[in-house]
Backbone as CSV, one residue per row, in Angstrom:
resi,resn,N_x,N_y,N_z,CA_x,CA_y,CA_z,C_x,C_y,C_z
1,UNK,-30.391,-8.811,-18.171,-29.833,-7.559,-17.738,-28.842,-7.774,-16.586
2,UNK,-29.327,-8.758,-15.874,-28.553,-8.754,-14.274,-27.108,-9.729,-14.702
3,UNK,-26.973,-10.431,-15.873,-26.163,-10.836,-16.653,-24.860,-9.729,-17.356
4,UNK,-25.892,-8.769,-18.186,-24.975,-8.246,-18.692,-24.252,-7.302,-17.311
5,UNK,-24.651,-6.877,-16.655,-24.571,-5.900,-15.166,-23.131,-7.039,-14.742
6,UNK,-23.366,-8.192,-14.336,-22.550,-9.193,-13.714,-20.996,-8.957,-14.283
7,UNK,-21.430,-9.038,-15.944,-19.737,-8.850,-16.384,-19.117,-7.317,-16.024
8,UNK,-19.921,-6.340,-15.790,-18.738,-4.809,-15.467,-18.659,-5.344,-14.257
9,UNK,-19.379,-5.837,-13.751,-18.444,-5.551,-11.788,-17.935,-6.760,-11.890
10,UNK,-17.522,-7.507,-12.895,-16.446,-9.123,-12.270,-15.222,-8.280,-12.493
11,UNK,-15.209,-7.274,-13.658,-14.045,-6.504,-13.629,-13.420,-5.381,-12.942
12,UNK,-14.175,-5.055,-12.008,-13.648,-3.967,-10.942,-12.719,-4.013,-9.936
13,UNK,-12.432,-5.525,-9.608,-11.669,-5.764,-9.096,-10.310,-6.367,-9.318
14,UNK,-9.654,-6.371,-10.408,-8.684,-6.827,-11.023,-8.916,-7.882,-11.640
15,UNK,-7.917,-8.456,-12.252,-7.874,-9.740,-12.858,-8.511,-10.892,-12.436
16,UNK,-9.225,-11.550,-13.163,-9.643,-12.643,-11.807,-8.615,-13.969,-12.364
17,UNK,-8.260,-14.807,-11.653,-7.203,-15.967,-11.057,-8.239,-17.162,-11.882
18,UNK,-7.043,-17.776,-12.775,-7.889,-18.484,-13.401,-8.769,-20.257,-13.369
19,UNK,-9.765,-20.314,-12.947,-10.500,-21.161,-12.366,-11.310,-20.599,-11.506
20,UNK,-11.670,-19.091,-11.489,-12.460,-18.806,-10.225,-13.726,-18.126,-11.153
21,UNK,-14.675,-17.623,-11.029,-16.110,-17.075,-11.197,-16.200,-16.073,-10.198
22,UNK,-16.164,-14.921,-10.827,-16.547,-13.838,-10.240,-17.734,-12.927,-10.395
23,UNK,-18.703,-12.303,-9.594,-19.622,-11.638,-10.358,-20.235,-10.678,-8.863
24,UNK,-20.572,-9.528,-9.518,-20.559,-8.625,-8.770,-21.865,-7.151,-9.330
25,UNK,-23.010,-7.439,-8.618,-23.896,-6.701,-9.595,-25.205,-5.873,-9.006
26,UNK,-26.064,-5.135,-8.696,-26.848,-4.752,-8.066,-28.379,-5.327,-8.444
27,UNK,-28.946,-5.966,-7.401,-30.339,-6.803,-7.831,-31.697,-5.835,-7.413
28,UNK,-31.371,-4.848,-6.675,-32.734,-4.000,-6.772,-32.137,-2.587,-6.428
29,UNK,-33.083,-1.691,-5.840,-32.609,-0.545,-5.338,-31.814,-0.620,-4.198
30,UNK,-31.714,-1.275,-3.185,-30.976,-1.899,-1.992,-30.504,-2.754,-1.584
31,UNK,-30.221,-3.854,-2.619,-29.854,-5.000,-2.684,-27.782,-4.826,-3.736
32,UNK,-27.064,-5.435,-3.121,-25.664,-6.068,-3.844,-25.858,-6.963,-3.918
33,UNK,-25.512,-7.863,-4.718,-24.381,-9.291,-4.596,-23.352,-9.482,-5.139
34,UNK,-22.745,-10.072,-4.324,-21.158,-10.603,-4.691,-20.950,-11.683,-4.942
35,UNK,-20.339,-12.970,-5.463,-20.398,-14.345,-5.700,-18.991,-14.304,-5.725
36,UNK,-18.305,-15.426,-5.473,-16.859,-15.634,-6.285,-17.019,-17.181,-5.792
37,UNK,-16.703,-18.165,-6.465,-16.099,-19.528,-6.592,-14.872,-19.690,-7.437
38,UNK,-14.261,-20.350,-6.613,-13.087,-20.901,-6.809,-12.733,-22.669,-5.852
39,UNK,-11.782,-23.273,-6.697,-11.939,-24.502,-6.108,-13.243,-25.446,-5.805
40,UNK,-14.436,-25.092,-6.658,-15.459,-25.521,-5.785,-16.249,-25.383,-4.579
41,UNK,-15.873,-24.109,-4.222,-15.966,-23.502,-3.024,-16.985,-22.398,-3.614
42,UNK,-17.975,-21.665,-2.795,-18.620,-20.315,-3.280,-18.915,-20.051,-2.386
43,UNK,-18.809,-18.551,-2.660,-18.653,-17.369,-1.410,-19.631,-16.428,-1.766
44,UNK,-21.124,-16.013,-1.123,-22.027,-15.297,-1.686,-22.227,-13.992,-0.794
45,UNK,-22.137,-12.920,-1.093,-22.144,-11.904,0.243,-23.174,-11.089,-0.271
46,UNK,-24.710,-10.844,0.099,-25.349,-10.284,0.226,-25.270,-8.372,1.034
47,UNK,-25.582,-7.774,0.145,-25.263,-5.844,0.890,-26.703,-5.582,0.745
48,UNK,-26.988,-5.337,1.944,-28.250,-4.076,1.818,-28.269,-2.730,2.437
49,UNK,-28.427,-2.117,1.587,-28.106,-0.790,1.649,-29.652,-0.053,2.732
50,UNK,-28.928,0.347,3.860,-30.612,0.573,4.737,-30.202,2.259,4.991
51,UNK,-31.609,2.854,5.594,-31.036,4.040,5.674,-30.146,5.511,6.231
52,UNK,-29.560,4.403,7.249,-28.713,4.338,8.341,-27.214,4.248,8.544
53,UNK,-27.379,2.444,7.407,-26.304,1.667,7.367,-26.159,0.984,6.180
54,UNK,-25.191,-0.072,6.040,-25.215,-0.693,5.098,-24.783,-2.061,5.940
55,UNK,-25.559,-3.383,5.421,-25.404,-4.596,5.928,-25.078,-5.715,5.307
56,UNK,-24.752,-6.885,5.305,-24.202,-7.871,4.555,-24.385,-8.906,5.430
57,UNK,-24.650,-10.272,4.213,-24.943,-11.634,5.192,-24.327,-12.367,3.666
58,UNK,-22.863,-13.354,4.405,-22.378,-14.022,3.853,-22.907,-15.571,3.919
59,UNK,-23.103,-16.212,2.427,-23.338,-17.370,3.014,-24.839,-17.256,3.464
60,UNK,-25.694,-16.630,3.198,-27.323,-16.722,3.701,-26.987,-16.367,5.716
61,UNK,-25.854,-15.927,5.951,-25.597,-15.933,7.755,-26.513,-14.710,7.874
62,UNK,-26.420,-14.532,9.243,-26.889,-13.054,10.058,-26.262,-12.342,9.369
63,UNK,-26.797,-11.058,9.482,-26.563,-9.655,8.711,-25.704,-9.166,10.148
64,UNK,-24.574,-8.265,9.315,-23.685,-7.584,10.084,-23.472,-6.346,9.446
65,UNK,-23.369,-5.270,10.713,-23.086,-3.781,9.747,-21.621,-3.938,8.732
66,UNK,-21.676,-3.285,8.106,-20.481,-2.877,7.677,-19.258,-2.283,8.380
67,UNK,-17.427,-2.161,8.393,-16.801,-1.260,9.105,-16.673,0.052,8.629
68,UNK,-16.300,0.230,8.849,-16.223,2.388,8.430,-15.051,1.852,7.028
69,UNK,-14.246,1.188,6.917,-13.571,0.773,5.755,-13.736,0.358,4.928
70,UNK,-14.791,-1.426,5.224,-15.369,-1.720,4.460,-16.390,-1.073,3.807
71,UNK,-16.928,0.075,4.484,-18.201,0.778,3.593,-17.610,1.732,3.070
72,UNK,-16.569,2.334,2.918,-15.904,2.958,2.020,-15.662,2.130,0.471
73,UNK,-15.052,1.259,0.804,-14.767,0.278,-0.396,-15.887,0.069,-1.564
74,UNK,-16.992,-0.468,-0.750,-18.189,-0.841,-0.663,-18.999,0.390,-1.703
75,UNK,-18.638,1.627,-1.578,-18.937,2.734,-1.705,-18.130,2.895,-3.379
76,UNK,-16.861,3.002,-2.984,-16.481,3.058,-4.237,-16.589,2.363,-5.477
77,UNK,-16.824,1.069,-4.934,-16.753,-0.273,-6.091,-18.481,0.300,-6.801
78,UNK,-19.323,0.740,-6.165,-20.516,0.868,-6.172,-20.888,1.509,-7.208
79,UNK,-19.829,3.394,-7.146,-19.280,4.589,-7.750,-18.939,3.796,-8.994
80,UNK,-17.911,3.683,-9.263,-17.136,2.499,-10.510,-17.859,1.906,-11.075
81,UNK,-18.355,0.931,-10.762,-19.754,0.371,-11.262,-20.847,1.033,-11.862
82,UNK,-21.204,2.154,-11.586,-22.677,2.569,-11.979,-21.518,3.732,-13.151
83,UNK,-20.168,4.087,-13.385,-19.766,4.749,-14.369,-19.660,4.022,-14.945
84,UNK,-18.940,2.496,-15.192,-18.710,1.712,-16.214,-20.478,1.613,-16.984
């Protein structure tokens, strides 16, 4: 399931650049993830949605709030996602 989920949100964000892995999908009720590799490189950004705020830890790092922009975004891609 968290497979088939992975392919609508690799596409929400445009085209992806070819050699990179994108995937973008919701793992519980309060949980995102984001992945993208490219070059051998991977970029994992964890969102948890709390009831306050919304937080993210890239890379397994400390959790940081979100900005008032980024949780807009954050918001919409979310929206998009749960219509696709």
């Amino acid at each position: 399931m968290i497979r088939r989920e992975s392919e609508i949100g690799r596409t929400l964000f445009g085209p992806i650049p070819k050699g990179t892995k994108r995937e973008f999908f919701c793992l519980d009720e309060t949980t995102w993830i984001w992945h993208e590799e490219s070059n051998g490189k991977a970029k994992v950004t964890r969102y948890m949605i709390k009831p306050t705020e919304i937080v993210k830890s890239v890379n397994g790092g400390q959790y940081e709030r979100l900005s008032p922009k980024e949780a807009e975004n954050f918001k919409n891609a979310t929206q998009l996602y749960a219509e696709k």
